[in-house]
C-alpha positions as CSV (number, residue, x, y, z in Angstrom):
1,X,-3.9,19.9,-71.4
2,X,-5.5,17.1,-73.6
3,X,-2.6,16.2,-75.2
4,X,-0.3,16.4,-72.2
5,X,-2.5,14.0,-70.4
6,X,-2.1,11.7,-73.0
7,X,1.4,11.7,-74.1
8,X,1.9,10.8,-70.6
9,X,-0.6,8.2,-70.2
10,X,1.2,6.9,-73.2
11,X,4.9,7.3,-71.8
12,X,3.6,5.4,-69.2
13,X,2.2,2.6,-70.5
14,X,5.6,2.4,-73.4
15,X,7.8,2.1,-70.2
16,X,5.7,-0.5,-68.5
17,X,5.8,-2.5,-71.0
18,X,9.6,-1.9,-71.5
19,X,9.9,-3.2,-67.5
20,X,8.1,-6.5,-68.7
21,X,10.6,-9.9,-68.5
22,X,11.4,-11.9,-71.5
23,X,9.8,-14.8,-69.2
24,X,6.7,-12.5,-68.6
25,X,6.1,-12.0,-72.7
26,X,6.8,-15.9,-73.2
27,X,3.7,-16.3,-70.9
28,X,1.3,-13.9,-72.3
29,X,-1.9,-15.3,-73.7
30,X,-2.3,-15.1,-77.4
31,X,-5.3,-15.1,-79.7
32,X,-5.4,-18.5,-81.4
33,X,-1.4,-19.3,-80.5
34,X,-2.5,-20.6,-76.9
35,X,-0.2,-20.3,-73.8
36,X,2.9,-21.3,-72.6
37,X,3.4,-22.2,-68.9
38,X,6.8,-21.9,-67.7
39,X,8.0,-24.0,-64.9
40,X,11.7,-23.4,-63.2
41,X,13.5,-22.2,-60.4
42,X,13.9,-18.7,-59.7
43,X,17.6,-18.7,-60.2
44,X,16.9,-19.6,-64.0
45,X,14.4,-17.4,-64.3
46,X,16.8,-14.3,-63.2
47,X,19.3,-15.8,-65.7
48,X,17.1,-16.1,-68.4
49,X,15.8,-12.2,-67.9
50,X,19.2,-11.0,-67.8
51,X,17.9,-10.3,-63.6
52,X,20.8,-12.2,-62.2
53,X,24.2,-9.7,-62.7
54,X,26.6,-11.9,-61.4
55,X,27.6,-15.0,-62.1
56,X,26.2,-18.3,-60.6
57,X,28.7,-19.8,-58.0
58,X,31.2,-21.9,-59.7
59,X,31.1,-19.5,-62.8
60,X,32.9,-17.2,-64.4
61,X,32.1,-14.2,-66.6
62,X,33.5,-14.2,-69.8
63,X,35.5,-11.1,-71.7
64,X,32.6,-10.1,-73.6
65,X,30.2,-10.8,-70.5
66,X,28.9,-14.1,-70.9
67,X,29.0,-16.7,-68.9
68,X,30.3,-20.0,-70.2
69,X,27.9,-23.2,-69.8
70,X,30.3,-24.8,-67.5
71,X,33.3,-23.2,-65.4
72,X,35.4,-24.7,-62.5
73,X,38.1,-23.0,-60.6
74,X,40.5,-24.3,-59.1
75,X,43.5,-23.2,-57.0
76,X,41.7,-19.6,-55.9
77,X,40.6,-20.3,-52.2
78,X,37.6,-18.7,-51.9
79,X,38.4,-18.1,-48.1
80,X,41.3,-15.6,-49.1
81,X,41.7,-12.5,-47.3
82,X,41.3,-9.4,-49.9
83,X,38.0,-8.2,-52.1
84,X,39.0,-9.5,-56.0
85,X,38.7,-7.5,-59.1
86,X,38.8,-8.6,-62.4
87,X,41.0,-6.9,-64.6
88,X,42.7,-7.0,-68.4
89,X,45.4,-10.1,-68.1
90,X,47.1,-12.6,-69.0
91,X,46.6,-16.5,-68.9
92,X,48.1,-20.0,-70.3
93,X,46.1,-22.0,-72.0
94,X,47.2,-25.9,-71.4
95,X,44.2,-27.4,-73.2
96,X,41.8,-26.3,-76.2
97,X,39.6,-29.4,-77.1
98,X,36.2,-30.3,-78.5
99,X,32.8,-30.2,-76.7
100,X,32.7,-34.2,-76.1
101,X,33.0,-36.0,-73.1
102,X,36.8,-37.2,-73.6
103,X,37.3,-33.3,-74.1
104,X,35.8,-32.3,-70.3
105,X,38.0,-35.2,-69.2
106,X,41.3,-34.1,-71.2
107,X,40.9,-30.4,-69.8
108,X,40.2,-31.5,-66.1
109,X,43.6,-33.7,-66.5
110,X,45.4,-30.8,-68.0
111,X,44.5,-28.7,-64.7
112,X,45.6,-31.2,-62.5
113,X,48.6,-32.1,-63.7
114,X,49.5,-28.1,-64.3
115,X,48.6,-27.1,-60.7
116,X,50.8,-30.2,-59.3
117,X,53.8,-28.7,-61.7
118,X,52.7,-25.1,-60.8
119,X,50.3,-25.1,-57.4
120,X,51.0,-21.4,-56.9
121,X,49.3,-20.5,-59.8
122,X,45.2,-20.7,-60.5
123,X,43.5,-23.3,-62.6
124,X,40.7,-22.7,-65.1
125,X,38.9,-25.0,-66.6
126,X,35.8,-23.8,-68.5
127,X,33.6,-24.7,-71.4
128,X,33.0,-22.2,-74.1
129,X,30.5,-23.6,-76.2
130,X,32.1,-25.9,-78.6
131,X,35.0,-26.2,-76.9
132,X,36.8,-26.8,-73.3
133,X,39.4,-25.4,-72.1
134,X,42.1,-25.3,-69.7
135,X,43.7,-21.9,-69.3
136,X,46.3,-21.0,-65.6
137,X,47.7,-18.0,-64.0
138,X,46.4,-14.5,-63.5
139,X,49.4,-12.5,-65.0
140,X,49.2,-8.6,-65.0
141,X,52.1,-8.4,-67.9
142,X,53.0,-10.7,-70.9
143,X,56.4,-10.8,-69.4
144,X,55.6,-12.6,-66.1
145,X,52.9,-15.2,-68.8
146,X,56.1,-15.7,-70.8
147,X,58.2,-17.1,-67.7
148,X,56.2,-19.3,-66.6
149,X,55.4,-20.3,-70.1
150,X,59.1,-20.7,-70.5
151,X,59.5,-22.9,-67.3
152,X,56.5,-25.1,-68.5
153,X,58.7,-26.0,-72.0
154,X,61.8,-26.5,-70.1
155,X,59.7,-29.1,-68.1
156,X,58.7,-30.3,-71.6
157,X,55.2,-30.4,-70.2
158,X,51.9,-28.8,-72.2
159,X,53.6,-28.1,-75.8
160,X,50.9,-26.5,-77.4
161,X,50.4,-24.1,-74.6
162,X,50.3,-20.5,-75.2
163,X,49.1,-16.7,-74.1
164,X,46.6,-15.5,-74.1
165,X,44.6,-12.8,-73.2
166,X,42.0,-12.8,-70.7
167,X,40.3,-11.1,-67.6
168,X,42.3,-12.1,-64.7
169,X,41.2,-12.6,-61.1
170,X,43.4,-10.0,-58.9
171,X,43.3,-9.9,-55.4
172,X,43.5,-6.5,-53.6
């Protein structure tokens, strides 16, 4: 009965210490190491415990579940009727660049001047750490990707755009 008591006073105290937040164990007071005081909105907080499981408004989540540093969509009307699910896709991409300033600028161009070609279609442009990027479309196949990839080089407009894989933004 002894030990039964204590393997689950034990169990107890393993999983409440399992349930503590990375914030939480940042803030703990430590012999001779002194204490850290942390300061932020909630909404960082959640993020930075992993709390938050969806993406901030404005943000996307990422095909291996991150969320990039910096994400604007454009052409998806947040207003349209239908729930949306994310699914295995395809996209363009109009613009890979570096993390600088001129890149953000070069990307945000590249989505404007696709979604006057192409305003049917939705308009990513996202930072990835290093780089920004402009990707378009939500395509379920590689077929319907390739025509519209075909119609932008007939345009002769984005020449080093390609496919490429993605989760895409379906509307049910």
């Amino acid at each position: 009965m002894k030990y039964a008591f204590a393997l689950t006073l034990w169990l107890s105290v393993l999983m409440l210490s399992a349930q503590q937040t990375f914030t939480d164990k940042l803030q703990q007071v430590v012999e001779s190491a002194g204490r850290i005081i942390l300061h932020q909105d909630k909404s960082i907080t959640d993020l930075v415990n992993g709390t938050n499981k969806s993406a901030a408004p404005g943000q996307k989540r990422q095909v291996d579940g991150t969320t990039p540093q910096y994400s604007d969509t454009t052409g998806l009307d947040s207003l349209s009727l239908g729930s949306k699910v994310k699914m295995n896709g395809f996209r363009i991409q109009v613009y890979f660049g570096d993390n600088s300033r001129k890149g953000k600028t070069e990307a945000r161009a590249a989505g404007l001047r696709f979604r006057d070609s192409f305003p049917q279609y939705a308009v990513y442009v996202s930072f990835v750490s290093p780089h920004w990027k402009c990707q378009a479309g939500d395509f379920r196949t590689m077929e319907e990707a390739s025509e519209v990839l075909r119609q932008i080089r007939e345009m002769g407009i984005f020449r080093e755009a390609v496919i490429v894989k993605s989760k895409i933004n379906v509307r049910l």
